[in-house]
C-alpha positions as CSV (number, residue, x, y, z in Angstrom):
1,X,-5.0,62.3,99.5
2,X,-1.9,64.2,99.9
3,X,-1.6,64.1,103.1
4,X,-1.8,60.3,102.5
5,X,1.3,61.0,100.1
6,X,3.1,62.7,103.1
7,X,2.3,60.2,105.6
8,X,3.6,57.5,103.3
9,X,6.9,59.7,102.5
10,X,7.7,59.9,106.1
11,X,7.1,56.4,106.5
12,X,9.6,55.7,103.9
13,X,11.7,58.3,104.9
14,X,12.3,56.1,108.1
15,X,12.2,52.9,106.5
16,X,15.5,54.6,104.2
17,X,17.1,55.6,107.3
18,X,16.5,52.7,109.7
19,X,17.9,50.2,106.3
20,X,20.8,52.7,106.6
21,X,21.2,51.9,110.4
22,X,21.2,48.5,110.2
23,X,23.3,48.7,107.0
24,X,26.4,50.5,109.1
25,X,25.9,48.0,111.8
26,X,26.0,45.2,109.9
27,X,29.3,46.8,108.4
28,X,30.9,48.0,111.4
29,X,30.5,44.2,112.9
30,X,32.2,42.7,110.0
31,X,35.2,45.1,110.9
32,X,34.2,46.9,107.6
33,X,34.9,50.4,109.9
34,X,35.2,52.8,106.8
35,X,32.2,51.8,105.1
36,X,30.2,51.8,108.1
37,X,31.1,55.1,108.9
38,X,29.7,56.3,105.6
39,X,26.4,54.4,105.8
40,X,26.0,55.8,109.7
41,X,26.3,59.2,107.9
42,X,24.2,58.8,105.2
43,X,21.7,57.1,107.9
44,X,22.4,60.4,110.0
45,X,21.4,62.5,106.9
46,X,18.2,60.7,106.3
47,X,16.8,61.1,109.7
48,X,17.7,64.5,109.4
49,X,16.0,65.2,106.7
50,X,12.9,67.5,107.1
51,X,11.1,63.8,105.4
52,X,12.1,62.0,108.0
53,X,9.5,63.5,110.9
54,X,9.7,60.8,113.3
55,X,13.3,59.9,112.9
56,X,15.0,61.8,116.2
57,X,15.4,58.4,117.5
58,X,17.5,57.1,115.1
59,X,19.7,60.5,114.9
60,X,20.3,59.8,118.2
61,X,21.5,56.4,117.8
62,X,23.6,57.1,115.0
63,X,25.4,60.1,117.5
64,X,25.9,57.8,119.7
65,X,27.1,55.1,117.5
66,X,29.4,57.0,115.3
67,X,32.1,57.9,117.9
68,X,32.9,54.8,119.0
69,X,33.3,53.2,115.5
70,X,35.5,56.0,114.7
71,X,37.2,54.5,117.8
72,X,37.4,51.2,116.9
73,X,38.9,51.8,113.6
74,X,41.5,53.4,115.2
75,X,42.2,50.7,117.8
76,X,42.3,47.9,114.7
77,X,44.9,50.0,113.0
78,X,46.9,50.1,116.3
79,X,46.3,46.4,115.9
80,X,47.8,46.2,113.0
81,X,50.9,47.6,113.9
82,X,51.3,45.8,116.8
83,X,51.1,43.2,113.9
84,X,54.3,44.2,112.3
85,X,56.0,47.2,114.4
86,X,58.8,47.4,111.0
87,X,55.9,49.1,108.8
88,X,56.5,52.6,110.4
89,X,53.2,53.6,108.0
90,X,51.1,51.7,110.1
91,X,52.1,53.8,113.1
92,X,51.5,57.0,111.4
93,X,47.6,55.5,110.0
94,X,47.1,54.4,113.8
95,X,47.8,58.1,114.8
96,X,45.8,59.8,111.9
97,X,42.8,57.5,112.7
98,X,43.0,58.1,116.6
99,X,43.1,62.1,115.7
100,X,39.6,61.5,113.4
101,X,38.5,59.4,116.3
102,X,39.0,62.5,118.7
103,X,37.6,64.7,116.0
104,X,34.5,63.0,116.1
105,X,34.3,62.5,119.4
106,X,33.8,66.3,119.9
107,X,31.6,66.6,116.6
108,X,29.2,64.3,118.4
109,X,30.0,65.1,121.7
110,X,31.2,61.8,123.3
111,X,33.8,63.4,125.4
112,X,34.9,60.0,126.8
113,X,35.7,59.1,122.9
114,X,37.6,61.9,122.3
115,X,40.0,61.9,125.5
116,X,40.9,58.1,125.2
117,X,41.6,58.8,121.0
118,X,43.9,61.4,122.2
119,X,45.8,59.1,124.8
């Protein structure tokens, strides 16, 4: 019977995560970039978790994932500037979200992430 308990666990252990997946991508699409970033990483903690058994593959899309939103966000606050060049603020948020971009271009080692975020 417990190992009935664990199976099921697991199972929703994957189920929480892959809900978290689809969550951030549903986010992300809707240009929600901040929120999406926290539901990939709460998605990325739940398929790490030793729970989650069978949940490498969705680690591994949320690596992969991650990066480039991180990039995006950055690019739409370029955007934004480019909107209206006379809010020098919006400069200085382009360049701080470029520099997180980078950052988590190395933390999840998408090197192609991190040298276009620093250009």
């Amino acid at each position: 019977m417990s190992a009935t308990m664990e199976v099921l666990t697991a199972q929703d252990a994957r189920r929480e995560a892959t809900m978290a997946y689809n969550n951030a991508r549903e986010l992300v699409s809707g240009n929600d970039f901040l929120n999406g970033i926290e539901m990939y990483r709460e998605a990325l903690q739940l398929a790490e978790s030793s729970s989650c058994e069978d949940c490498g593959d969705i680690a591994e899309l949320v690596r992969n994932q991650l990066p480039r939103v991180y990039f995006s966000r950055a690019a739409n606050g370029f955007e934004q500037f480019r909107s209206n060049r006379s809010d020098v603020s919006l400069a200085d948020e382009a360049v701080d979200l470029f520099l997180e971009a980078a950052e988590a271009g190395e933390e999840y080692g998408d090197d192609q992430v991190a040298q276009r975020s620093r250009s």
